[in-house]
N, C-alpha and C positions, 0 to 999 in steps of 0.2 A: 226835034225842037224842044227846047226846053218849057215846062210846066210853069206857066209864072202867077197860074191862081194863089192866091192865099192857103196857107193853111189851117184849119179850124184846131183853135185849142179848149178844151174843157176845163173850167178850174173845179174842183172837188173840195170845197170847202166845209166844216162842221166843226162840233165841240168835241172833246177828247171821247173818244169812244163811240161818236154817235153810227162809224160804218163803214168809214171810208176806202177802207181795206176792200172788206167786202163787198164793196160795191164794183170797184177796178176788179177785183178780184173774176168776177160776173163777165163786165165787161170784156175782158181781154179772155174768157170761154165761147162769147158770144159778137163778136165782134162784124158779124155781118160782111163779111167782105172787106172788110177796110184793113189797111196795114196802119197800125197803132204804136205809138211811145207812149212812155211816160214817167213822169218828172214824180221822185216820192221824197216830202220833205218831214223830216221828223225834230220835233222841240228835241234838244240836248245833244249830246257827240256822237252817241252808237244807236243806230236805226234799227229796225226790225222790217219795217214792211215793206223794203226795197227786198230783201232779202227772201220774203212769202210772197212776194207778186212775181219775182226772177224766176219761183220755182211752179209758176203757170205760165212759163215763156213758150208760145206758141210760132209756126210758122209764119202768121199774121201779124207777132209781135216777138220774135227774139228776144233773148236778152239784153243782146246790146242796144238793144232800143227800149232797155229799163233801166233808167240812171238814178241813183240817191241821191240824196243830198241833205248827211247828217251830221254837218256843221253849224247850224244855226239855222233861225228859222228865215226863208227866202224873201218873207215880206222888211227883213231887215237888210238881207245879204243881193239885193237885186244886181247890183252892178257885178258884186263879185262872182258871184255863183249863179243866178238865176239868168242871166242874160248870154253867158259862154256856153249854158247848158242847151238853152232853147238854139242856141247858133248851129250847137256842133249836131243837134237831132234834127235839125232841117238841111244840112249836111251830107247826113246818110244816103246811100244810095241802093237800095230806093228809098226815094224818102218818103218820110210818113204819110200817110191819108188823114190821119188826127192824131193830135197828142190830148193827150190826159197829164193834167196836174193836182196831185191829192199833198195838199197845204197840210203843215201839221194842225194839230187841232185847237193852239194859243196863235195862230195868224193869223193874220187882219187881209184880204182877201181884196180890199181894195189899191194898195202899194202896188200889188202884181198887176191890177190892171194899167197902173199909170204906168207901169214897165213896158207895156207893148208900144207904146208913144215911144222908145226908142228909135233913133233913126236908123241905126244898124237895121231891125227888123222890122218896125212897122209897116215896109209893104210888100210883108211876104205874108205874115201872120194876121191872124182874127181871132179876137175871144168868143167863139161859138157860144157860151153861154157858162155859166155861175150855177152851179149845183150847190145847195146848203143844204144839207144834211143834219138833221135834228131829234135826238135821242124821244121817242114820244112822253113815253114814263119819266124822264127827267124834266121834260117839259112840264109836264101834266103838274107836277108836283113841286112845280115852281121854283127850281130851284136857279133857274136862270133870268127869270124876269120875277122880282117879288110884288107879292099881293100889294095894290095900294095903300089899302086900309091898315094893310097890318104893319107897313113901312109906316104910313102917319102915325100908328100908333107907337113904335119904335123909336121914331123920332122926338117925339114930345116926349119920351121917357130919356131919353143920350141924343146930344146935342152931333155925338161922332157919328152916328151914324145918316147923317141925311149926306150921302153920296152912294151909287153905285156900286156894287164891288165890281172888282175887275173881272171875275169869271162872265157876269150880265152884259159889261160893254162886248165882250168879245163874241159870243153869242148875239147881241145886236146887231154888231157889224157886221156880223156873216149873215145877216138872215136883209141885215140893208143894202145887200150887193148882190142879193141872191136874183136869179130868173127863174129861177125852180127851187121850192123846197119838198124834201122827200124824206116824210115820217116815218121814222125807224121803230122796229123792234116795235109793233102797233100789237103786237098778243102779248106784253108785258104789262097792257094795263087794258082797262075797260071802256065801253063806250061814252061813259062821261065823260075817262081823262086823254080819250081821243079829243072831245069837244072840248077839252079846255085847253091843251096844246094848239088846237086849231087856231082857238080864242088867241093864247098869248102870242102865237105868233103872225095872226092878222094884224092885233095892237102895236107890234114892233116895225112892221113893216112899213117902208115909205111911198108901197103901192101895192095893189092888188097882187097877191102872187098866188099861181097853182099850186097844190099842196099835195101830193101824191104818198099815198101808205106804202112803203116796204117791207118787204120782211126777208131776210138774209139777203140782201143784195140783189134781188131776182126783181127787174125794172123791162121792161121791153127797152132796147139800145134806142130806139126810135123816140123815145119818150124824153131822150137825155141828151144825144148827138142829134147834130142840126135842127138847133133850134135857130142860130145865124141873127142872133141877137147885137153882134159888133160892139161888144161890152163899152170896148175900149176908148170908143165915141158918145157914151152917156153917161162918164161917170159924177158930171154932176148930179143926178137922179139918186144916187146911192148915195147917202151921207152916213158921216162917219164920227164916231168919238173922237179919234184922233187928223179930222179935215183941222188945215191948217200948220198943223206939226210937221216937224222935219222928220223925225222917224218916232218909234217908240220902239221900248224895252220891255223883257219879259222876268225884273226884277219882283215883279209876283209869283213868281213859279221858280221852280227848282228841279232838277233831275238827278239822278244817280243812277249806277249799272249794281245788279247784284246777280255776282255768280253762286250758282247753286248747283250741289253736287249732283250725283247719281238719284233719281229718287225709288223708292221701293213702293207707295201706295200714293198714284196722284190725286185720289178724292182726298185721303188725307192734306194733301199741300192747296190743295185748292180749300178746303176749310181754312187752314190758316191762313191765305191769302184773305179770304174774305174778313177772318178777324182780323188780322193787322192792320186791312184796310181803313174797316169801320174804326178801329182803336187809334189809328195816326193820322186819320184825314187820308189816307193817300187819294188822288183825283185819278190816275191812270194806272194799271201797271200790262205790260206785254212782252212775251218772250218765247222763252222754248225751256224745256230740260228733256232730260236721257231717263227716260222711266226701264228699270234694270229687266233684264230678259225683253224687251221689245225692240225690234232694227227700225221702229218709227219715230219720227223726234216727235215730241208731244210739244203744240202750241200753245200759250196758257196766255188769258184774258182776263182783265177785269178793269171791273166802270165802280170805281166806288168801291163796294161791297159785290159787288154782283160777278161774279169770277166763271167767265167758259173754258173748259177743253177740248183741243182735238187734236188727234194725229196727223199729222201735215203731208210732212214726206219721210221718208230713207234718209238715216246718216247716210253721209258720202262715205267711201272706203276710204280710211285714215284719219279724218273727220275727228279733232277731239269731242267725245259725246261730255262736253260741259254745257251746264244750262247757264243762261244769263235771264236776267230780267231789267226792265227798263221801267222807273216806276217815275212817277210824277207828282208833286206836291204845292202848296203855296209854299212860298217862300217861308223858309223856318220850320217847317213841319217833317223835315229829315234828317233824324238818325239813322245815318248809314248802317254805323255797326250794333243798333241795336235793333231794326229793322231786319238785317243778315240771321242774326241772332232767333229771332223771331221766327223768320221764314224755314228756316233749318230745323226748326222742332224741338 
């Protein structure tokens, strides 16, 4: 007989950087029994993290039960890309026990819930629940919701600035959709700027929400799957910057790919990533390069200024060992080729 419960979807929502990798990453090492997909969307053309989750593809979760999606981002693309996608993974045979969807990190987390309201799907699927994920240290230090005092005082000094920037709404809105938020990265800063992340993001919130510390992705599954919240049926409760609109654009933000050669010392590139960061704004950057004499591809990150590495997997055999990066900006804050230039040494 066929199985005609619902299936439980997770959305994986956060600001650029705050984990979300990491977290799926976690999840499909530790999956519990369950057979798992999952939907990985990234801001700009060429993705990265469909491509680092492929290569923790387990029995529980093959690869062809990890699909990308590095065409745009999904909360714009529903009809086109995100509704074919969730079809052809409910599809599979077997099929899933949960899917996981990790939004990139400029999308608005509520579009995708009014997706499940699809007739095609709505009575097969459930949104299990809204994971927001939140950088603590970037929290802490306010760089996503700004101090009031120091806005009014901003204000009465330039008339331009009494609105929001757009990095704040969208950090809003994920944290206004969320059922769960889970503080990242909580030993990059201290127990004050724990309590003030706390702070700003009880302030933001349109309800009580549980607040859980992470550190590299390591959550009990139990904490995060089946919570059976039925998103999909209260999204009036979540409000949003953009309720009301037809869609929105991510004409504040900008991407480019930068390939990069062979490297000979990656502390060195990871310093200049850090400066060029701090020096050009960049908001994101992620990828990989070919560090010479090593058969491991080196992953390289960075939030800002704040740049990690580590050796992921094995070039494949034939594999061109070219690095690429995928960096991230406001709009207007990219020179490509002197950005390359930079990065190269």
């Amino acid at each position: 007989m066929p199985d005609l419960s619902k299936i439980p979807v997770t959305v994986v929502t956060g600001f650029l950087g705050a984990g979300k990798t990491t977290l799926i990453r976690h999840l499909l090492r530790n999956p519990e029994g369950r057979r798992l997909a999952v939907v990985v969307n990234e801001f700009g053309d060429v993705g990265v993290d469909g491509e680092i989750l492929k290569s923790c593809a387990i029995p529980e979760c093959p690869e062809e039960n990890i699909v990308e999606l590095a065409n745009g981002c999904i909360c714009c693309t529903v009809a086109d890309d995100f509704i074919p996608t969730i079809e052809r993974l409910m599809a599979l045979s077997p099929r899933p026990d949960h899917i996981l969807i990790e939004t990139s990190g400029l999308a608005l987390p509520k579009p995708l819930l009014k997706a499940f309201d699809w007739p095609d799907i709505r009575s097969r699927i459930t949104v299990d629940g809204v994971i927001a994920l939140a950088d603590a240290e970037a929290v802490a230090a306010g760089r996503f919701a700004p101090d009031p005092a120091r806005v009014d005082a901003q204000r009465a000094a330039d008339d331009s600035l009494d609105h929001e920037t757009p990095l704040s709404e969208v950090f809003e809105d994920q944290i206004a959709c969320a059922d769960l938020v889970l503080l990242t990265k909580p030993d990059l800063t201290d127990a004050a700027g724990l309590e003030r992340a706390r702070a700003v993001i009880a302030a933001e919130a349109p309800r009580p929400l549980p607040v859980v510390e992470v550190r590299e992705g390591a959550v009990d599954p139990r904490v995060i799957l089946g919570l059976n919240a039925a998103a999909e049926d209260d999204i009036a409760a979540r409000p949003s910057h953009h309720d009301g609109e037809d869609d929105h654009d991510h004409e504040d933000f900008e991407s480019a790919v930068i390939d990069l050669p062979e490297q000979t010392d990656p502390a060195a590139l990871a310093d200049r990533l850090a400066s060029v960061s701090a020096a050009r704004g960049l908001l994101r950057a992620k990828g990989y390069v070919a560090v010479a004499g090593k058969p491991m591809r080196l992953l390289v990150q960075a939030v800002g200024a704040r740049v990690r590495t580590q050796y992921d997997r094995p070039w494949a055999p034939g594999e061109p060992r070219t690095g690429r990066l995928v960096v991230i900006a406001e709009a207007g804050g990219l020179d490509v080729p002197a950005l390359a230039a930079d990065l190269a040494g």
